[in-house]
DRENDO-1510 file (C-alpha; in Angstrom, 1 decimal, always signed):
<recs>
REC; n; res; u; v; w
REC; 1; UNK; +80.1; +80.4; +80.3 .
REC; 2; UNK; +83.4; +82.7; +80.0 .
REC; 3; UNK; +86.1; +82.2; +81.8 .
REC; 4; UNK; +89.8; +83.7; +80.5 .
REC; 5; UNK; +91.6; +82.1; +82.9 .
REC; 6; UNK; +93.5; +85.0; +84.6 .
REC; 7; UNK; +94.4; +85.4; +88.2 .
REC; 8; UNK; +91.4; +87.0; +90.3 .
REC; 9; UNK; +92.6; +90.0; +91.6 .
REC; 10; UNK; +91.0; +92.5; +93.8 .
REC; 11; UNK; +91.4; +96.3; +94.2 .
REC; 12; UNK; +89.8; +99.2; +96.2 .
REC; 13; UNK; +88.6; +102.4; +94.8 .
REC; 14; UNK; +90.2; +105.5; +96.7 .
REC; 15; UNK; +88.3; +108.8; +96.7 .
REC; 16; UNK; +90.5; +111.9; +95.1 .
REC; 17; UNK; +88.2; +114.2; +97.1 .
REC; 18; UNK; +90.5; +116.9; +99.0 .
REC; 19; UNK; +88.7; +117.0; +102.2 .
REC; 20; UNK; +88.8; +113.4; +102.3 .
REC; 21; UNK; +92.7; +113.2; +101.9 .
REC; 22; UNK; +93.4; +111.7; +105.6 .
REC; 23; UNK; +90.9; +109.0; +104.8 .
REC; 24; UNK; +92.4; +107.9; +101.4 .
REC; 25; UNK; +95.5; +107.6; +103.1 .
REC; 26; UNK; +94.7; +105.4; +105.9 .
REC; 27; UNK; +92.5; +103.3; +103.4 .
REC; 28; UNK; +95.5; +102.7; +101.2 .
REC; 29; UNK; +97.2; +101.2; +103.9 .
REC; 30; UNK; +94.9; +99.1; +105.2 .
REC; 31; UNK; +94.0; +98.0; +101.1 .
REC; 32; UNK; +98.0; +97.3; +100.9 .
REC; 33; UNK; +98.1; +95.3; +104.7 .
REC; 34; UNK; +95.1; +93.6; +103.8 .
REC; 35; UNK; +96.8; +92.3; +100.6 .
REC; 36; UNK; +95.0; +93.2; +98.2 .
REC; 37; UNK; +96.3; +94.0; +94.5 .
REC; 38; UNK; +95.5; +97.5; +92.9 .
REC; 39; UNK; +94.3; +100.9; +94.6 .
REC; 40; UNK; +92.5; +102.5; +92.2 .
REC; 41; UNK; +92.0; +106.3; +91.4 .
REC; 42; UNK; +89.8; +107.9; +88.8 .
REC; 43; UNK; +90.5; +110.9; +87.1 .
REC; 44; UNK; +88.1; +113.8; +86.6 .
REC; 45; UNK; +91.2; +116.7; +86.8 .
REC; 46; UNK; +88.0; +119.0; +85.7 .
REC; 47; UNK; +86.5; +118.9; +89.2 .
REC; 48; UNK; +87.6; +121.6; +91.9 .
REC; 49; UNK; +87.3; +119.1; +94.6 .
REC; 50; UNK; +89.4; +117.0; +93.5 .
REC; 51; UNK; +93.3; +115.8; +93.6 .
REC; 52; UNK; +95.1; +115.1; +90.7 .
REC; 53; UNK; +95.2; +111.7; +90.0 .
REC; 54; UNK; +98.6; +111.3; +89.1 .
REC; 55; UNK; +99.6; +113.1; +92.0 .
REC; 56; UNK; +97.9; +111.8; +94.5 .
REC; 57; UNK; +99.4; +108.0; +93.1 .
REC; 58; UNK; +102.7; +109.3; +93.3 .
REC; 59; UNK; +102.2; +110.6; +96.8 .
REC; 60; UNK; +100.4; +107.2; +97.7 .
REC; 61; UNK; +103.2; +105.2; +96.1 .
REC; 62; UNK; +105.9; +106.6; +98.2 .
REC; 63; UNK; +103.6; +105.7; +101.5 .
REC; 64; UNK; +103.1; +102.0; +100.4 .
REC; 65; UNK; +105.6; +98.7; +99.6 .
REC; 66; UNK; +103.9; +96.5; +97.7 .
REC; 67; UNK; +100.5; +97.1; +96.3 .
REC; 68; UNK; +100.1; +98.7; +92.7 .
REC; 69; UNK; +97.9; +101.6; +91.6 .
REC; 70; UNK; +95.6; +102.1; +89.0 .
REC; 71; UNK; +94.1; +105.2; +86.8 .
REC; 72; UNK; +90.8; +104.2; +86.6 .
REC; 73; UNK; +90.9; +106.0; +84.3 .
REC; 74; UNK; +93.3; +108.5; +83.0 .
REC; 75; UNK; +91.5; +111.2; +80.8 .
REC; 76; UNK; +93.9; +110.6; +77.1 .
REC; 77; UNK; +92.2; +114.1; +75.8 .
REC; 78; UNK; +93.9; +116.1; +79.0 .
REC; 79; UNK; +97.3; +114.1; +79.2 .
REC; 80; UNK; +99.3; +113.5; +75.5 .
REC; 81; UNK; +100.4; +110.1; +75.3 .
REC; 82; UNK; +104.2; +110.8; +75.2 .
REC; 83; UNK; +104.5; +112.6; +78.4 .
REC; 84; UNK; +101.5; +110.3; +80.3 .
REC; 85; UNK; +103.8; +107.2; +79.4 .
REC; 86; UNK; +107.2; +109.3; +80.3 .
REC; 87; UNK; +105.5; +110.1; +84.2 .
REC; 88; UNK; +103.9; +105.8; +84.1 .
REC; 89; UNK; +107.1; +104.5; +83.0 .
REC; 90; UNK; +108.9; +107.0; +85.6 .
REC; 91; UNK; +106.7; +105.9; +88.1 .
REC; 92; UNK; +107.3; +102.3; +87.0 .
REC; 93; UNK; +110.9; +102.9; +88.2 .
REC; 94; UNK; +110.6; +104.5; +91.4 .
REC; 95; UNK; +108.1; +101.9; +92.5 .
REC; 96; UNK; +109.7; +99.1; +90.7 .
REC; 97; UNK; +107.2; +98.2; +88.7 .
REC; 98; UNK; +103.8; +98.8; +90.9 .
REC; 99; UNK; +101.9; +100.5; +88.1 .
REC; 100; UNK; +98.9; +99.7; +85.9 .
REC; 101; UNK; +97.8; +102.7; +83.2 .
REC; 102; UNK; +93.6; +102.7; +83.1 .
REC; 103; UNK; +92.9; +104.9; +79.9 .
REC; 104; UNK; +89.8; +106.4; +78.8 .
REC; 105; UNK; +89.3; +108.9; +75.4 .
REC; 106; UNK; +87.6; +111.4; +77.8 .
REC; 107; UNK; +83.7; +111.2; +78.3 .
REC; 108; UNK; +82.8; +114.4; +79.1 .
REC; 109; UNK; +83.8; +116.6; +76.4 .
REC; 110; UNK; +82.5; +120.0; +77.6 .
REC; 111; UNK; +84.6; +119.8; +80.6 .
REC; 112; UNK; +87.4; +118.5; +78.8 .
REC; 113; UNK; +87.1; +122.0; +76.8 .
REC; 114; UNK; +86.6; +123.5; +79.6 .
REC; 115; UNK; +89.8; +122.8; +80.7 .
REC; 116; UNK; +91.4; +123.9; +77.4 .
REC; 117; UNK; +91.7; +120.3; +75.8 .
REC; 118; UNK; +90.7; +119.4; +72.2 .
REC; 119; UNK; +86.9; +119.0; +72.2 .
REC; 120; UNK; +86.3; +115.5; +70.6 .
REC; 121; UNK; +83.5; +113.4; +70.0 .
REC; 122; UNK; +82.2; +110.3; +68.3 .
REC; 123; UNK; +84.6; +108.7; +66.1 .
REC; 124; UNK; +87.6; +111.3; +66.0 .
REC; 125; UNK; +87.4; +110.5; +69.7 .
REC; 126; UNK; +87.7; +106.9; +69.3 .
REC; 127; UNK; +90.7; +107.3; +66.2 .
REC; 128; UNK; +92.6; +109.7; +68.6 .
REC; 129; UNK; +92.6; +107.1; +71.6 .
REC; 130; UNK; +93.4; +104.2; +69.4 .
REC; 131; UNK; +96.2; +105.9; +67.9 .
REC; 132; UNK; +97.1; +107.5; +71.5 .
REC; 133; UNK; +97.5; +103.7; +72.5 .
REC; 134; UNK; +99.5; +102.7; +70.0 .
REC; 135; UNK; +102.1; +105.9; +70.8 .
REC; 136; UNK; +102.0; +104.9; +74.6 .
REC; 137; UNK; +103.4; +101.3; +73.8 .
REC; 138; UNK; +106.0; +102.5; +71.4 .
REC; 139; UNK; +106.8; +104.8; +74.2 .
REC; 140; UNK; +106.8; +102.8; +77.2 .
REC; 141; UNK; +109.0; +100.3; +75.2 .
REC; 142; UNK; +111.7; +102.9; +75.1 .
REC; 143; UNK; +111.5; +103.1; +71.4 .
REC; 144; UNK; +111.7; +106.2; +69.1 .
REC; 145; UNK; +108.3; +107.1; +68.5 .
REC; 146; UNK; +107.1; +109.4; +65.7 .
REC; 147; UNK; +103.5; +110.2; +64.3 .
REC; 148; UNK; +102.0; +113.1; +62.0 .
REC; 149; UNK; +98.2; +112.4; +61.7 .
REC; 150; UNK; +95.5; +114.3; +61.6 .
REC; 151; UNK; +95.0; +113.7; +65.4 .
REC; 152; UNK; +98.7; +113.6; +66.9 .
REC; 153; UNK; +101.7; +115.3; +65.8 .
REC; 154; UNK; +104.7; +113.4; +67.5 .
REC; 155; UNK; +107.7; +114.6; +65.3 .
REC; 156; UNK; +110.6; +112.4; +67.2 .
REC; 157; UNK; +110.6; +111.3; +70.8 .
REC; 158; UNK; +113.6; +109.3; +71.9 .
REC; 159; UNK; +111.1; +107.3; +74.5 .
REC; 160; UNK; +112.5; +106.7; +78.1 .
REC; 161; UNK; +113.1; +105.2; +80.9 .
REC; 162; UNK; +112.3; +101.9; +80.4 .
REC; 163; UNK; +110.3; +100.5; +83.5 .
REC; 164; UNK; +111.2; +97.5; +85.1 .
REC; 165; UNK; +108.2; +95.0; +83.6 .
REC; 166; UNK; +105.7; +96.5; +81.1 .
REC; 167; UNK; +103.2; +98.4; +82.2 .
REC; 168; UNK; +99.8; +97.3; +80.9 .
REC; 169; UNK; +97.3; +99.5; +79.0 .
REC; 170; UNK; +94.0; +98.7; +79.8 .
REC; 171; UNK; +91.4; +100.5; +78.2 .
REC; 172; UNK; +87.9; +101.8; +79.6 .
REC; 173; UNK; +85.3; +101.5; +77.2 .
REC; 174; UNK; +81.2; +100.4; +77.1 .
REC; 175; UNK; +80.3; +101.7; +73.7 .
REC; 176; UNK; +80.8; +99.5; +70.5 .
REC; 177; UNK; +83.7; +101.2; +69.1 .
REC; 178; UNK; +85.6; +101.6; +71.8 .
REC; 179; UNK; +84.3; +97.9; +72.6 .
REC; 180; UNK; +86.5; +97.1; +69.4 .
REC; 181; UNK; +89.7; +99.2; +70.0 .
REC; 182; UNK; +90.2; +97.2; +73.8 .
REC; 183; UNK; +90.0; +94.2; +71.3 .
REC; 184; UNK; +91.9; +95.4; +68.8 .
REC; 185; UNK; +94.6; +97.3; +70.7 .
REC; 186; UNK; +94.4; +97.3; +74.8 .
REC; 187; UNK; +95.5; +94.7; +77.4 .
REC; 188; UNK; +92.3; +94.9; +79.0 .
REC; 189; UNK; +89.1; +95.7; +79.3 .
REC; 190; UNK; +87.8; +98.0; +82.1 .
REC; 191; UNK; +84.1; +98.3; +82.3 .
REC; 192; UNK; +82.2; +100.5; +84.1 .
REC; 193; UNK; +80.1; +100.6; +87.6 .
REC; 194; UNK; +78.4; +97.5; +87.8 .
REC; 195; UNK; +75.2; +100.4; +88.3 .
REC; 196; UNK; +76.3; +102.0; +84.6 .
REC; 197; UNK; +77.1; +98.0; +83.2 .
REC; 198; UNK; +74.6; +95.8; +84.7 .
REC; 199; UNK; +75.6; +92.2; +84.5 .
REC; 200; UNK; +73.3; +90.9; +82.0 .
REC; 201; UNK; +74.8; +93.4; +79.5 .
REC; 202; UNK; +78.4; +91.8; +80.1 .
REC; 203; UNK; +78.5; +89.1; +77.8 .
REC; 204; UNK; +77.4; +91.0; +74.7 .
REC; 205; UNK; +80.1; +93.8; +75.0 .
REC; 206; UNK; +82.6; +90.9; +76.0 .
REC; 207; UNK; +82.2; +89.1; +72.5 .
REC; 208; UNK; +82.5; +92.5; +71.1 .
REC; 209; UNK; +86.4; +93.2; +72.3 .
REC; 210; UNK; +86.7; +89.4; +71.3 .
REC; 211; UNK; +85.8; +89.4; +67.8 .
REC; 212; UNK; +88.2; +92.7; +67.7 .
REC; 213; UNK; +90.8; +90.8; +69.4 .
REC; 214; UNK; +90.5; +87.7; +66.9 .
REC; 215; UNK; +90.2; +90.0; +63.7 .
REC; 216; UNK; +93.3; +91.3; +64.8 .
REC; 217; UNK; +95.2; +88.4; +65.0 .
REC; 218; UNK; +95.3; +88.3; +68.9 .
REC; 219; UNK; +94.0; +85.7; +71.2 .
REC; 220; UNK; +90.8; +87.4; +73.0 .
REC; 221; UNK; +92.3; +85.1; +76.7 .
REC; 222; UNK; +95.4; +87.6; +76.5 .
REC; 223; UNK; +92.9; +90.4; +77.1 .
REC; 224; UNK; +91.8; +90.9; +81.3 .
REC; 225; UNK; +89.0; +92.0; +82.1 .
REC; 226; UNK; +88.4; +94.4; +85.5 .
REC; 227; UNK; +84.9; +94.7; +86.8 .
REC; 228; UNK; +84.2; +98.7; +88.6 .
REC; 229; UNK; +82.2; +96.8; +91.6 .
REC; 230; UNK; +79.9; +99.3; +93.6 .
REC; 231; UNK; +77.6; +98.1; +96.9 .
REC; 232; UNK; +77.6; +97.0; +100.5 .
REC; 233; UNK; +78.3; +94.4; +102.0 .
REC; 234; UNK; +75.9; +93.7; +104.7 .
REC; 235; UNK; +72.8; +93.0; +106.0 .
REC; 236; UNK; +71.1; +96.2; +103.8 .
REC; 237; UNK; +68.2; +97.4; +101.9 .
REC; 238; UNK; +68.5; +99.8; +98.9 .
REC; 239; UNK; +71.5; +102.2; +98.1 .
REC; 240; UNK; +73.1; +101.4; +94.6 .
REC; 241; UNK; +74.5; +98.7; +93.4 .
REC; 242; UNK; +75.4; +94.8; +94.7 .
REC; 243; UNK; +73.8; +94.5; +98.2 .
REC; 244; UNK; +74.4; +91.8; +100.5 .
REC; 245; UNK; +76.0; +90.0; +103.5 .
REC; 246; UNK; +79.2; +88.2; +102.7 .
REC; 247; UNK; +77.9; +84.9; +101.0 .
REC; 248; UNK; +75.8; +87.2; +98.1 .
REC; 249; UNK; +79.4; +88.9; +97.8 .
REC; 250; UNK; +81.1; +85.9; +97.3 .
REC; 251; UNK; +78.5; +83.8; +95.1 .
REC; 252; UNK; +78.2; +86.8; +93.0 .
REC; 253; UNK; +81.7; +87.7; +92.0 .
REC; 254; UNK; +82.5; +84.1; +91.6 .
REC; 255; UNK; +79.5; +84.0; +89.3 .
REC; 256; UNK; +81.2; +87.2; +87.4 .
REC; 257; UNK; +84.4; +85.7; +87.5 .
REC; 258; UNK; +83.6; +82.2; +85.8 .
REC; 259; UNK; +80.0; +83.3; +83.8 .
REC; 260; UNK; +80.7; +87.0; +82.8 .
REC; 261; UNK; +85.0; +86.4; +82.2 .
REC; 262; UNK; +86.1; +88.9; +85.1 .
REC; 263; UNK; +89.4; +88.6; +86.5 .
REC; 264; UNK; +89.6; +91.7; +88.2 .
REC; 265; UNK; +87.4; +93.3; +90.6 .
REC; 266; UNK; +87.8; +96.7; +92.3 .
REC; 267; UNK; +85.5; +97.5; +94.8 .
REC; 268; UNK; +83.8; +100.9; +95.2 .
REC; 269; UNK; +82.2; +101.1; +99.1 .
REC; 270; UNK; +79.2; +102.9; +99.5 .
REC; 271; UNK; +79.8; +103.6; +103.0 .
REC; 272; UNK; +81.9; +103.3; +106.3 .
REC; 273; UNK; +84.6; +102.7; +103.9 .
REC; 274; UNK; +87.4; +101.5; +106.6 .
REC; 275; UNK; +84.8; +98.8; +107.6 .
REC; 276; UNK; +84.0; +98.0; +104.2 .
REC; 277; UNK; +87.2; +97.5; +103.2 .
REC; 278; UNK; +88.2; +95.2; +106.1 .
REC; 279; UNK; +85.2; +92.6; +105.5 .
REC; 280; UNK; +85.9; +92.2; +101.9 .
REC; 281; UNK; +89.3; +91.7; +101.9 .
REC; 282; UNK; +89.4; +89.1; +104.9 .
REC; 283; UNK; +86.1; +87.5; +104.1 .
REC; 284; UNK; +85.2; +88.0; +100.4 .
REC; 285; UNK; +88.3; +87.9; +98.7 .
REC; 286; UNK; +89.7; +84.6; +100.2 .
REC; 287; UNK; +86.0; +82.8; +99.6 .
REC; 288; UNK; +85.9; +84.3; +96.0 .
REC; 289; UNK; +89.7; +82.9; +95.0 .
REC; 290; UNK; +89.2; +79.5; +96.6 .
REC; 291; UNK; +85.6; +79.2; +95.0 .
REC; 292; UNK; +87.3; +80.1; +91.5 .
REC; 293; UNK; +90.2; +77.9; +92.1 .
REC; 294; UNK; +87.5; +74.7; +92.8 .
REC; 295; UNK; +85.3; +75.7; +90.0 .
REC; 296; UNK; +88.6; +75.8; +87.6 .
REC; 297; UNK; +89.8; +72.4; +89.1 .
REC; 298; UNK; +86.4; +70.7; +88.2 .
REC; 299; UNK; +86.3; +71.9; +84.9 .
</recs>
């Protein structure tokens, strides 16, 4: 069994769809009254329908208090590293402190040329956001920050402002390499759907960012680790995902959290999304943290 140790935390996935802008906003309401921890947003800028992810945080940030967001996650091969970590640590400032930065190299590398970024694949893809990582922490740190290589040319940035606590870089990745650079370089580990990363795949992509982490001279615990969680919760049959009333809910993300080393899990409703939301953070949430809390006490 795998357990890091970290705090559970719990998110909700909001949709950057346009036509469902009223919804998103309601829903990150209730997300922040409800208590819960991160609102996420992913970022597909490529797609008509959708609101820029950055934007629509900022626009969400100024509407809540307390709860922090996410980029689940940002797109490295549309935003340069400097000016991604000048707008997070920004942000950072005007929220005081309520941001997390998801990163991704960019997985869809047609539509990422499409959009008039660099079309990389493979390997460079990999080098560029391992070395776009290390850029963003010199950068958020308020450092000068300088790199000629044959993937970023950075000729002297005088890095600022400095947000209030550091912002954390956590990486989304499922292949091997990029398995190894969230070991080697990233804060944590953010895996895909639970329908794209089934479960029993966990464990061998978890000692993959380990043995990174330890051949780097880190300790693999300092690393989180935030499960993408898609279902219903409910008495349902079919439709993707985890299915099930609230018990299967709680057993199975306690499982996740103390078998498969999760710490964080956002939740992606399939439907009647208000609803959703409201049984899983007044039911599942509280079950899941006390069951952790008692498994950790017995151990």
């Amino acid at each position: 069994m795998t357990d890091y140790g970290h705090p559970i935390t719990f998110g909700l996935s909001l949709d950057p769809d346009v036509d469902r802008l009223a919804e998103t906003r309601r829903l990150a309401q209730a997300a922040s009254d409800h208590g819960l921890d991160h609102l996420a947003v992913q970022d597909h800028a490529y797609q008509p329908g959708h609101l820029d992810a950055w934007t629509l945080i900022t626009h969400l940030a100024a509407e809540t208090e307390r709860i922090s967001f996410l980029t689940d996650v940002a797109d490295l091969q549309l935003r340069p590293p400097t000016m991604l970590a000048k707008a997070a640590a920004s942000l950072g400032v005007l929220t005081g402190g309520r941001i997390v930065l998801g990163l991704g190299g960019g997985a869809f590398a047609d539509a990422i040329a499409g959009m008039g970024g660099v079309r990389r694949d493979g390997p460079a893809m990999v080098a560029f956001t391992e070395e776009a990582l290390h850029v963003m922490r010199a950068a958020l740190s308020g450092g000068p920050v300088r790199l000629l290589s044959d993937r970023h040319r950075i000729e002297g940035y005088a890095a600022g402002p400095v947000p209030p606590s550091p912002i954390p870089l956590w990486l989304g990745s499922q292949g091997p390499r990029m398995l190894a650079v969230t070991g080697r370089a990233g804060d944590g580990w953010i895996s895909p759907l639970n329908i794209y990363v089934r479960p029993d795949e966990v464990p061998g992509k978890q000692k993959l960012i380990d043995d990174a982490a330890r051949s780097a001279g880190r300790d693999p615990a300092s690393i989180r680790r935030i499960y993408n969680v898609i279902g219903t919760i409910g008495n349902v049959r079919g439709g993707p995902g985890l299915a099930g009333d609230v018990r299967v809910w709680t057993d199975t993300l306690t499982s996740w959290a103390v078998e498969l080393g999760f710490d964080t899990f956002i939740f992606w409703p399939v439907t009647a999304h208000q609803a959703q939301l409201d049984v899983f953070a007044a039911e599942v949430v509280p079950a899941v943290r006390e069951r952790v809390s008692e498994i950790r006490g017995q151990r």
